[in-house]
NUGUPA-456621 format. One record per residue (C-alpha): residue number from 1; chain; x, y, z. Coordinates in steps of 0.25 Angstrom, whole numbers. Example, Ala and Ser with C-alpha at 12.3 -4.5 7.8 and 13.67 -1.06 7.14 Angstrom:
<num->1, cadena->A, X->49, Y->-18, Z->31>
<num->2, cadena->A, X->55, Y->-4, Z->29>
//
This chain:
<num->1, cadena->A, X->0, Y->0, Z->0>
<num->2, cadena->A, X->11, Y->11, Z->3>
<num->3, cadena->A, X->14, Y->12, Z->-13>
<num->4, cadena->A, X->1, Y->22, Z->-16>
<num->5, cadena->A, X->2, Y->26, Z->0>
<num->6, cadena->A, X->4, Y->44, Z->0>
<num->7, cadena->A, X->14, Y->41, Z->9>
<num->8, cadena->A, X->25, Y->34, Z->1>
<num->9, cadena->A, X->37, Y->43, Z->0>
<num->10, cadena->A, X->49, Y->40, Z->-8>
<num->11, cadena->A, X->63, Y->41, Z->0>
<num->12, cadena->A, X->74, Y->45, Z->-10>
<num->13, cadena->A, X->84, Y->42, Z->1>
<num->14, cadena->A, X->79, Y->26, Z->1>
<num->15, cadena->A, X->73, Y->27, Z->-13>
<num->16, cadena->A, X->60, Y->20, Z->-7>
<num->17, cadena->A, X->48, Y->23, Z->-5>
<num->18, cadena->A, X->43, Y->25, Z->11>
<num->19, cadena->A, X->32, Y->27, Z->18>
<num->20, cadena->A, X->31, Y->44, Z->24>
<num->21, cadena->A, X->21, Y->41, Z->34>
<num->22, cadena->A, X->31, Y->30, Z->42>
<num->23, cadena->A, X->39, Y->41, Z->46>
<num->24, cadena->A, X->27, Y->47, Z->55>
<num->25, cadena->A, X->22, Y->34, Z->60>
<num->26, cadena->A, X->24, Y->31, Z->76>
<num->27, cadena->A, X->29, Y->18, Z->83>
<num->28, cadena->A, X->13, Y->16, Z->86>
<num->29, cadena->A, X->10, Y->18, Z->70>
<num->30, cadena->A, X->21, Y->7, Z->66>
<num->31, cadena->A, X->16, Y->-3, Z->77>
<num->32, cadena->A, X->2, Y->0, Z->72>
<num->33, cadena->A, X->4, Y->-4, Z->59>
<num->34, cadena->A, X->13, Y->-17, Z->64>
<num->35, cadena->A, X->3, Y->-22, Z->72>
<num->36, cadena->A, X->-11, Y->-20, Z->63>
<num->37, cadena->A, X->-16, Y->-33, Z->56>
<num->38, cadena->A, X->-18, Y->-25, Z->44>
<num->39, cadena->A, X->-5, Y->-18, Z->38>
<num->40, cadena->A, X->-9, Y->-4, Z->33>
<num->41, cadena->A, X->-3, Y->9, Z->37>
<num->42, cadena->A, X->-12, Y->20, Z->41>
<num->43, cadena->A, X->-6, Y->31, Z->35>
<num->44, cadena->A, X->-7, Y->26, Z->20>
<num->45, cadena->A, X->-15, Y->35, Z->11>
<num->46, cadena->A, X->-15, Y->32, Z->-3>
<num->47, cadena->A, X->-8, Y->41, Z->-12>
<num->48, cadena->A, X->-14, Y->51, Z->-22>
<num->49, cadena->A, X->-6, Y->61, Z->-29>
<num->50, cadena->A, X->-16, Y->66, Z->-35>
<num->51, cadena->A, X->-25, Y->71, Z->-23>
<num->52, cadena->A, X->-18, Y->84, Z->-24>
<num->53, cadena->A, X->-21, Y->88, Z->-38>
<num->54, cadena->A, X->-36, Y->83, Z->-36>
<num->55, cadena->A, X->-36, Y->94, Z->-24>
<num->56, cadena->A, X->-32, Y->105, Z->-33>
<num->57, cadena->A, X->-42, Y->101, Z->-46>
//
């Protein structure tokens, strides 16, 4: 899922792709996520690079 998620960034330094929001996340977050039967993040949003030019039409 984190291929079309708004928060896929690409790192030049690395020269991969990664992921903004797990820069913000808490311990509680990350244990969250580990301990969930189902795997999804919370934060991903599907990303559109075209909702800005719908908002100025």
């Amino acid at each position: 899922m984190c291929e079309n998620c708004m928060h896929l960034e690409y790192d030049e330094l690395t020269e991969q792709y990664i992921c903004s929001i797990a820069n913000i996340m808490d311990e509680d977050d990350l244990a969250r996520m580990a301990y969930q039967a189902i795997k999804r993040c919370p934060y991903y949003k599907i990303g559109d690079e075209y909702a800005l030019v719908r908002k100025q039409n």
